[in-house]
PAZAPA-4460 file (N, C-alpha, C; in steps of 0.05 Angstrom, whole numbers, plus 32768, in hexadecimal, padded with zeros to 4 digits):
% residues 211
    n_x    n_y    n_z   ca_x   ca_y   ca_z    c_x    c_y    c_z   seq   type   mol
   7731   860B   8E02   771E   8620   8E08   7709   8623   8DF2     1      X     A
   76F6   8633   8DF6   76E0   8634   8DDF   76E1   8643   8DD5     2      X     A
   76D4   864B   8DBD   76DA   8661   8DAD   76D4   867B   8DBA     3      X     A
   76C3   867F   8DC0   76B9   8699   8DCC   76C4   869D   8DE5     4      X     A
   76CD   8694   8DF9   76D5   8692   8E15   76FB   869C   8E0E     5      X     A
   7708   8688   8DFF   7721   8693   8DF9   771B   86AC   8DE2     6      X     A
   770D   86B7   8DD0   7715   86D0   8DCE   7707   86E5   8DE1     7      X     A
   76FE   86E3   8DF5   76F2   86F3   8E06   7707   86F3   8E1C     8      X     A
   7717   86E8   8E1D   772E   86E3   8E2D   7743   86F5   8E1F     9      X     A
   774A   86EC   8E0F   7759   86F5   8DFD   7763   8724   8DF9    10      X     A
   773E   8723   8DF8   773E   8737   8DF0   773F   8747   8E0A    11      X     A
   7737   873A   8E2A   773D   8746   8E3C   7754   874B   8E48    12      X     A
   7765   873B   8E3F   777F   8742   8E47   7791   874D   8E36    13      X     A
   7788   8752   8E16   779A   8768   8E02   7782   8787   8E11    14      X     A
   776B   877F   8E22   776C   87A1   8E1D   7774   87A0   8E3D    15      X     A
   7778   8796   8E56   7783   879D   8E6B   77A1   87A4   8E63    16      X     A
   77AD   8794   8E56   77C7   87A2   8E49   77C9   87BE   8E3D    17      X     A
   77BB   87C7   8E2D   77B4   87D6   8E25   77B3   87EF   8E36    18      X     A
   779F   87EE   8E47   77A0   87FE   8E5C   77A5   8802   8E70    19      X     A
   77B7   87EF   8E75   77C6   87F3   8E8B   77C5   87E9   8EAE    20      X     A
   77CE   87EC   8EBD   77C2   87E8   8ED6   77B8   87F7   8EE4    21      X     A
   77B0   8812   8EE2   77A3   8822   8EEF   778C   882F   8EDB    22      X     A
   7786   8821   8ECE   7765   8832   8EB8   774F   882B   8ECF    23      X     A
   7740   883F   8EC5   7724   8836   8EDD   771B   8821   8ECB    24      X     A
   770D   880B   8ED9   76E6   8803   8ED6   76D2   87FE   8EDE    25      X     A
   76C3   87F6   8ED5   76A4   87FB   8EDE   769D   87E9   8EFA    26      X     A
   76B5   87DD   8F0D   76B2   87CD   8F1C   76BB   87E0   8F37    27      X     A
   76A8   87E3   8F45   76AF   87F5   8F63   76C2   87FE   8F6E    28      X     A
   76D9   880E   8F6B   76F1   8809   8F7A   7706   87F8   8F73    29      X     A
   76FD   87EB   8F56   7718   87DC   8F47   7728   87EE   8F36    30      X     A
   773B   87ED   8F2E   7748   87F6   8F1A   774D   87E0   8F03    31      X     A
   7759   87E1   8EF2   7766   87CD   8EE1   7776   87B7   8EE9    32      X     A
   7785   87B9   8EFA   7793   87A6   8F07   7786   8797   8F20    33      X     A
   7772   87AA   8F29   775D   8795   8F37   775A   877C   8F2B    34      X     A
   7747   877F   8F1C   7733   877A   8F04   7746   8761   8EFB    35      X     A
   7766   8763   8EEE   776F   8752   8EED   7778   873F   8EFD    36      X     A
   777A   8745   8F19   7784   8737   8F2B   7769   871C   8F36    37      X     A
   7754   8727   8F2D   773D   871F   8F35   773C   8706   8F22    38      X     A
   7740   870B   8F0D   773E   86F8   8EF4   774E   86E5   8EF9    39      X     A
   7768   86EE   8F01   777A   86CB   8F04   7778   86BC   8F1D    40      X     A
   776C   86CA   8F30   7768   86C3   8F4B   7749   86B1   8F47    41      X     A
   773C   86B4   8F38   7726   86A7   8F39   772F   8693   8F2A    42      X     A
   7746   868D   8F13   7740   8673   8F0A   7759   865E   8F11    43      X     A
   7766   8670   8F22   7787   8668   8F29   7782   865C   8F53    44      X     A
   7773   866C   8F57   7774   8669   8F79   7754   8662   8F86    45      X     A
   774E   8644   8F79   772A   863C   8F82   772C   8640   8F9D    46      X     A
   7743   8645   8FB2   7749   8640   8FC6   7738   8657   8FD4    47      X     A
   7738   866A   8FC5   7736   868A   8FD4   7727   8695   8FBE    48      X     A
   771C   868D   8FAB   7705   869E   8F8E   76EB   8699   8F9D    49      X     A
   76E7   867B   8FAF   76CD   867B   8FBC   76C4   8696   8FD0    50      X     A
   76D7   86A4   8FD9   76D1   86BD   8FDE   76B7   86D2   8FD0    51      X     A
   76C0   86D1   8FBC   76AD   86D7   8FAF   768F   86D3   8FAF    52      X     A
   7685   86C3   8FB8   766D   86BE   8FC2   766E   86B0   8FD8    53      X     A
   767A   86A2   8FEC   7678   8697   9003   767E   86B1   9017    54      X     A
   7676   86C5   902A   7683   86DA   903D   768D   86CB   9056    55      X     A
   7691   86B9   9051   76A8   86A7   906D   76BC   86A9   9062    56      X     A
   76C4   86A1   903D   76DD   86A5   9036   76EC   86C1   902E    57      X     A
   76DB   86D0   9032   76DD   86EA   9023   76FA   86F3   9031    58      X     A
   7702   86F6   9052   771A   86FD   9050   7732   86EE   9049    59      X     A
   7731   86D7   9042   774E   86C5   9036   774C   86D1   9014    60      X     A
   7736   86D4   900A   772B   86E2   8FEE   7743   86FC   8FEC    61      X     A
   7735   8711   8FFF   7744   8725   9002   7765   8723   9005    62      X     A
   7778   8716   9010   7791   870E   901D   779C   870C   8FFB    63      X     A
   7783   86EB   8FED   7799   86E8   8FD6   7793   86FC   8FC7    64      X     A
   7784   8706   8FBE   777A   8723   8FB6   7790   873C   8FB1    65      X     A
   7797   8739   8FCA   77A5   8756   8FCD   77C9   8744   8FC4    66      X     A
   77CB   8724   8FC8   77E1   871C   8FBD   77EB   8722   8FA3    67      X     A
   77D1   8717   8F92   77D5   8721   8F70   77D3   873B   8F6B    68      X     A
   77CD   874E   8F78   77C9   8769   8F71   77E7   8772   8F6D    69      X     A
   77F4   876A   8F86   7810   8771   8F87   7820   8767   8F6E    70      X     A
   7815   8750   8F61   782B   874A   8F4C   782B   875B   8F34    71      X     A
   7840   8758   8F23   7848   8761   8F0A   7829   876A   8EFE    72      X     A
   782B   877E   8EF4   7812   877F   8EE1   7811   876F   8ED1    73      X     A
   782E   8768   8EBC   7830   875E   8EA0   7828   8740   8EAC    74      X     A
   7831   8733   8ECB   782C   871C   8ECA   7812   8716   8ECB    75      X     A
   7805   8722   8ED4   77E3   8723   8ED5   77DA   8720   8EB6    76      X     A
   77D9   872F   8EA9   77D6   872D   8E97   77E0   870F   8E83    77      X     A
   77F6   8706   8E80   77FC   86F2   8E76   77EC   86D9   8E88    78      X     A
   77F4   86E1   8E9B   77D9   86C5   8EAC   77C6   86C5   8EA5    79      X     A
   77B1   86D9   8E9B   7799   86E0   8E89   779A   86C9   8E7B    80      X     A
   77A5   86D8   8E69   77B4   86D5   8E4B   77B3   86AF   8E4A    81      X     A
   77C6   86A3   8E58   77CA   868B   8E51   77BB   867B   8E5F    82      X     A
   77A5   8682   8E76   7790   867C   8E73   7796   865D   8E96    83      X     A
   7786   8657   8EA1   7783   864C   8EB2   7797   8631   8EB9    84      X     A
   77AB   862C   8ED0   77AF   8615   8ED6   77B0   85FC   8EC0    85      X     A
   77BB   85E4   8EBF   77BC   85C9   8EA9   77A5   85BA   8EB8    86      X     A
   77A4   85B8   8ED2   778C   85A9   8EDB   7771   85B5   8EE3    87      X     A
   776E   85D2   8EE4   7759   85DC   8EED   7743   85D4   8ED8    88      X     A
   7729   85D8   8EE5   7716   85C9   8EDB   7713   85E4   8EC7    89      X     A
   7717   85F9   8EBD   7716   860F   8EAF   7726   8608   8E94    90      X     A
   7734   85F1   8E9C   7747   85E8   8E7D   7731   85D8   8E6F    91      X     A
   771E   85D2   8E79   7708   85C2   8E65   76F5   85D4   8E5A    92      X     A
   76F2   85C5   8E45   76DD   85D7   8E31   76CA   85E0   8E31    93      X     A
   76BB   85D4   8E40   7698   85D7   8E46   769C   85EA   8E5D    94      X     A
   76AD   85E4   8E76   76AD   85F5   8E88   76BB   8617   8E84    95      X     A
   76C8   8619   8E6E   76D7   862E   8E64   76BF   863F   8E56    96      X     A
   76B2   8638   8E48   7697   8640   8E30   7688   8644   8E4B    97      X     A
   7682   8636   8E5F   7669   8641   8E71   7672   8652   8E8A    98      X     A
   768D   8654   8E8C   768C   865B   8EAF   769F   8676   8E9B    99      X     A
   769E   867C   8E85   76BA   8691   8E81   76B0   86A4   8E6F   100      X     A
   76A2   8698   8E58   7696   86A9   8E40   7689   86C7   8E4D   101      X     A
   7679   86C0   8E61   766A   86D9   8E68   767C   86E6   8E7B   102      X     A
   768E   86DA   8E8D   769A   86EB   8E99   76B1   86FA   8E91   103      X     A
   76BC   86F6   8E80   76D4   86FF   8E77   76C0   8717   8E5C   104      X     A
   76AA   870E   8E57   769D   8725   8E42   769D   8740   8E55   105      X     A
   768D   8739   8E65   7680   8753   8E7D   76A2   8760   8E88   106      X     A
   76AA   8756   8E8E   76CB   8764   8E9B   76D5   876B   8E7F   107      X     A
   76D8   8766   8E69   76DE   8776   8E58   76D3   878E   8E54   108      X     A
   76B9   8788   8E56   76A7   879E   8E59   76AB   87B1   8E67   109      X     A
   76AB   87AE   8E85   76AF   87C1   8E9F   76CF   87C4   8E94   110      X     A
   76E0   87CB   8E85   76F4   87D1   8E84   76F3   87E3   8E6A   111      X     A
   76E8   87DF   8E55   76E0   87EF   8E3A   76C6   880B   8E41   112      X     A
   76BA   8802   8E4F   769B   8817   8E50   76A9   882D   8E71   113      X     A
   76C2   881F   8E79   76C8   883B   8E89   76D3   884C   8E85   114      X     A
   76DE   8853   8E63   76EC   8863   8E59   76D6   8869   8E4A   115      X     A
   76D7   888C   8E48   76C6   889F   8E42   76BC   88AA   8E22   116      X     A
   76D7   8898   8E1B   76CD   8898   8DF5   76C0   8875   8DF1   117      X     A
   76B9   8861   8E00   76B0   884B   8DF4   7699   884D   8DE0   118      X     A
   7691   882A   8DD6   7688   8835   8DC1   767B   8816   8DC3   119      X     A
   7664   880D   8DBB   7656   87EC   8DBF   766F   87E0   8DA8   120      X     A
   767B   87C0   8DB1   7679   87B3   8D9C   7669   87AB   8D8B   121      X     A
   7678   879A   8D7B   765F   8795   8D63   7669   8775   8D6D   122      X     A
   7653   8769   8D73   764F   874B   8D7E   763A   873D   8D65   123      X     A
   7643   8725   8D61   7633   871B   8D50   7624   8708   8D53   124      X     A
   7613   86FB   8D46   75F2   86F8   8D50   75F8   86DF   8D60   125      X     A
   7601   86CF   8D52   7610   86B2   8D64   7618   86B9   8D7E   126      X     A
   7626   86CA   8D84   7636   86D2   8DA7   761B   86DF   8DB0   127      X     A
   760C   86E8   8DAB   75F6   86F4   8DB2   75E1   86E6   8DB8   128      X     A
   75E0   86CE   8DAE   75C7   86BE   8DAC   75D4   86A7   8DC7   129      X     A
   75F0   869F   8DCA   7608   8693   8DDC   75FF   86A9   8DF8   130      X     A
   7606   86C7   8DF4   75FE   86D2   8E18   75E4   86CC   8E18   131      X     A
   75CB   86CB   8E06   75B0   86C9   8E12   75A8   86B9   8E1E   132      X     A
   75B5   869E   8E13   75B2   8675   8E1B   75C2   867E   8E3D   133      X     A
   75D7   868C   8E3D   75DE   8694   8E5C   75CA   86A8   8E6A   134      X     A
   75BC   86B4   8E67   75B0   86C5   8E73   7592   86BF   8E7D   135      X     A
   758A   86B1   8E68   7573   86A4   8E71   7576   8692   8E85   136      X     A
   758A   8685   8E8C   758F   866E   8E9E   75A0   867E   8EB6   137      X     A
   75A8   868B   8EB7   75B3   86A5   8EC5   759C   86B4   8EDA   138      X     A
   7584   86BC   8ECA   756E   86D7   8EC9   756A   86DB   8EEA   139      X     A
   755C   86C2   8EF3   7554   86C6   8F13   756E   86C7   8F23   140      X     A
   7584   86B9   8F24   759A   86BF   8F32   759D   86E1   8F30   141      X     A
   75A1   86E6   8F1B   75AB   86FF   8F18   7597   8718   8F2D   142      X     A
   7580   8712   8F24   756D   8722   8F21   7561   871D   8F3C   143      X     A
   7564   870A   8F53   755C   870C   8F65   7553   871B   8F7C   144      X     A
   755F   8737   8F7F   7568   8746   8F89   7551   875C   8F82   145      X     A
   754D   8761   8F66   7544   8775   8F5A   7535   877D   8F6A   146      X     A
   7528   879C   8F6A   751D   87A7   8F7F   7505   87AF   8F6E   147      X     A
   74FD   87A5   8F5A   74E1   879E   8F4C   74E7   878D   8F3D   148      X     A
   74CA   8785   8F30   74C4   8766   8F1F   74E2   8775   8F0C   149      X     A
   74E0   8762   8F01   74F8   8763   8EE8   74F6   874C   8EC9   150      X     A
   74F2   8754   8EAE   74F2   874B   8E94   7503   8755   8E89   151      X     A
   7516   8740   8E7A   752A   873E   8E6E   7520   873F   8E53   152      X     A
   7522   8753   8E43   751A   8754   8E20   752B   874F   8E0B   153      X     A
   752A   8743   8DFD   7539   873F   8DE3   7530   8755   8DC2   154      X     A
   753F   876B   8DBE   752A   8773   8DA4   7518   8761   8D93   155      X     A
   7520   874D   8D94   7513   8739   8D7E   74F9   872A   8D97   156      X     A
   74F5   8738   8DAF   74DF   8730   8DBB   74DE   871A   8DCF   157      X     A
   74F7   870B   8DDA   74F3   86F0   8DEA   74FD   86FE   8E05   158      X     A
   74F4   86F4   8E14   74F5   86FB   8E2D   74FF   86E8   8E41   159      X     A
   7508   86F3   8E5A   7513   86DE   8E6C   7501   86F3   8E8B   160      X     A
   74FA   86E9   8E9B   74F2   86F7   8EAC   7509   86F9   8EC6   161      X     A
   7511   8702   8ED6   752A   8702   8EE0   7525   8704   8EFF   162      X     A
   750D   8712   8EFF   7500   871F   8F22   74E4   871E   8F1C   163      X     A
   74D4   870A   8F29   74B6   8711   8F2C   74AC   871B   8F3E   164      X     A
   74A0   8734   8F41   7494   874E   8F56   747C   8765   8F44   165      X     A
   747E   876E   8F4E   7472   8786   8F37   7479   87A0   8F56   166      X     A
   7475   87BD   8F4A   7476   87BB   8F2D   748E   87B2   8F17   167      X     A
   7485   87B0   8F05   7498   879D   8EE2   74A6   87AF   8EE1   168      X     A
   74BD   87AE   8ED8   74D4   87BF   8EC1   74E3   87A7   8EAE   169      X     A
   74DD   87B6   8E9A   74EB   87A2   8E7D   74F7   87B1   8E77   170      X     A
   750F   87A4   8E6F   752E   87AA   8E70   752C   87A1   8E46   171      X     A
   7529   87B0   8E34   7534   87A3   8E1F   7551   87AA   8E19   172      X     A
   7560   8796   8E08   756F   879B   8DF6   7581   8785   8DF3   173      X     A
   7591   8788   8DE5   75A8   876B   8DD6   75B1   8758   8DF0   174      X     A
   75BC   8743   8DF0   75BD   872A   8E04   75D9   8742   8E12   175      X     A
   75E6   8741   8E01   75FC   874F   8E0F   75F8   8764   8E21   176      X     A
   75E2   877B   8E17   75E4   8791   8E2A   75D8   8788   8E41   177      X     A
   75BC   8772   8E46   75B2   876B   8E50   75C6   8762   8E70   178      X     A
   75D2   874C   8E5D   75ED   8745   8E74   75F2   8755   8E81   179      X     A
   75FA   876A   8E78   7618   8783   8E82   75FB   8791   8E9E   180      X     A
   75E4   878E   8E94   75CC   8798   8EAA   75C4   878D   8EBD   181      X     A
   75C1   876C   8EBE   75BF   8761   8ED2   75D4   8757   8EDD   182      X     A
   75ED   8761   8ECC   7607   875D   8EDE   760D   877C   8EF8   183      X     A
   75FC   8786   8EF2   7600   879C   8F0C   760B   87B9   8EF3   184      X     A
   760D   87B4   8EDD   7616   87CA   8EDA   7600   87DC   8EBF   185      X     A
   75F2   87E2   8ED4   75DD   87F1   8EC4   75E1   8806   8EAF   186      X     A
   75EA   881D   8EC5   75F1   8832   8EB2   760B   8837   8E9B   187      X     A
   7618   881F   8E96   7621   8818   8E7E   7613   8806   8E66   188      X     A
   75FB   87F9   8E70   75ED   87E6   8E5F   75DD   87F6   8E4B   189      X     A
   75DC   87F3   8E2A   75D3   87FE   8E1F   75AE   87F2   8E18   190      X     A
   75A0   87F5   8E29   758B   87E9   8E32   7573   8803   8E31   191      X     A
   7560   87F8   8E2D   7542   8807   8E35   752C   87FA   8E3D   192      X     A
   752A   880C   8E57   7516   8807   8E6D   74FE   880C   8E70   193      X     A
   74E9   87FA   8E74   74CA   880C   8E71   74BE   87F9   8E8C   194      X     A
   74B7   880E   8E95   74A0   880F   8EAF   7499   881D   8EBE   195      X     A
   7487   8821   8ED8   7482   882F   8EE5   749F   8845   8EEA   196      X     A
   749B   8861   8EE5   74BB   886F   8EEF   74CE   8872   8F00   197      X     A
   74BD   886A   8F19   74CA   886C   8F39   74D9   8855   8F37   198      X     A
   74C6   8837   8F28   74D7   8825   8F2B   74F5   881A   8F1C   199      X     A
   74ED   8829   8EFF   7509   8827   8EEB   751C   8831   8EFA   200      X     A
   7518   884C   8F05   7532   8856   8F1A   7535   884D   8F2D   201      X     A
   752A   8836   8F3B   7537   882C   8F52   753D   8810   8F44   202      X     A
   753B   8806   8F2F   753F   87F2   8F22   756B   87F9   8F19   203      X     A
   7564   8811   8F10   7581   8815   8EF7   7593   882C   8F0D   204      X     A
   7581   8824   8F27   759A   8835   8F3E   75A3   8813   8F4F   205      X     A
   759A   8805   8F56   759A   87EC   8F5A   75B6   87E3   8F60   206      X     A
   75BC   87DF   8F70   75CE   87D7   8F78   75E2   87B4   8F88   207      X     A
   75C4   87A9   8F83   75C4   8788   8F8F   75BC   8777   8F72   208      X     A
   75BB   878B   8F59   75BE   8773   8F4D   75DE   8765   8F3F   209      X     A
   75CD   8753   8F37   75E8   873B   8F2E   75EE   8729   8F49   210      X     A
   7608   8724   8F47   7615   8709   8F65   761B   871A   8F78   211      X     A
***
């Protein structure tokens, strides 16, 4: 695994331990044990994770879904933990660093920012500079949806454009919060918005962005 992808793994499954199987987060109607069931099902069952974006597979999705829900919490967790299958294509390196780093960040995320004392990590400039190289290549998938133009800001000034429309809203702030915003979850992103007003609020009420 890569460096950043296994401790982002790592750290998601010492804090789903942590808190248990019933903590809220920031994911619709999941709890903690959702959230984890979702994680091993996507790198354990290709059979039924295409759900996830195919809606022909979505009810076999659901079936194994609700299979892992039912298991052990602790085993969920250790499936985390030790990390994908001997043959899945997730045991390789390049594919672990690109298909895992950001997802396993953001679900840490939606599990830390739904409890009421959180607090930003401190991410350092390397992992930061790592989500931007994903986000920029990310921007229009994500951002497709947006229900105005959309600019992705960096404090230090580089930009990724994400939705072209007008009217504009530019979204600044760190690669990370940026993510956690065009991942759908706005009002936890520590971000600032400038544009027309009607449109920031139908921008950061938004509900179609991300997959």
């Amino acid at each position: 695994m890569s460096t950043f992808a296994k401790r982002e793994r790592l750290l998601l499954a010492d804090l789903l331990e942590a808190e248990g199987p019933d903590a809220p987060t920031l994911c619709e109607g999941w709890r903690t044990r959702d959230l984890a069931a979702h994680v091993v099902v996507r790198e354990r069952r290709p059979d039924a994770a295409g759900g996830m974006l195919i809606k022909q597979l979505a009810p076999r999705l659901e079936r194994v879904m609700a299979e892992f829900t039912a298991k052990p919490y602790e085993e969920l967790i250790q499936l985390i933990r030790t990390g994908p299958p001997r043959f899945s294509p997730f045991q390789l390196k390049q594919v672990d660093e690109l298909s895992n780093t950001v997802e396993f960040y953001v679900h840490t995320e939606d599990v830390r920012r739904a409890r009421p004392d959180w607090a930003p990590r401190e991410l350092d400039q390397v992992f930061q500079d790592t989500l931007w190289s994903r986000l920029e290549r990310s921007a229009r998938l994500m951002g497709r949806s947006a229900p105005t133009g959309l600019v992705l800001r960096r404090p230090d000034g580089q930009t990724a454009v994400a939705h072209r429309g007008t009217p504009v809203v530019t979204v600044t702030g760190e690669p990370s919060e940026l993510l956690l915003f065009t991942y759908g979850r706005q009002s936890a992103a520590d971000v600032e918005l400038d544009g027309d007003k009607d449109a920031v609020a139908k921008l950061h009420e938004a509900k179609q962005l991300g997959i």
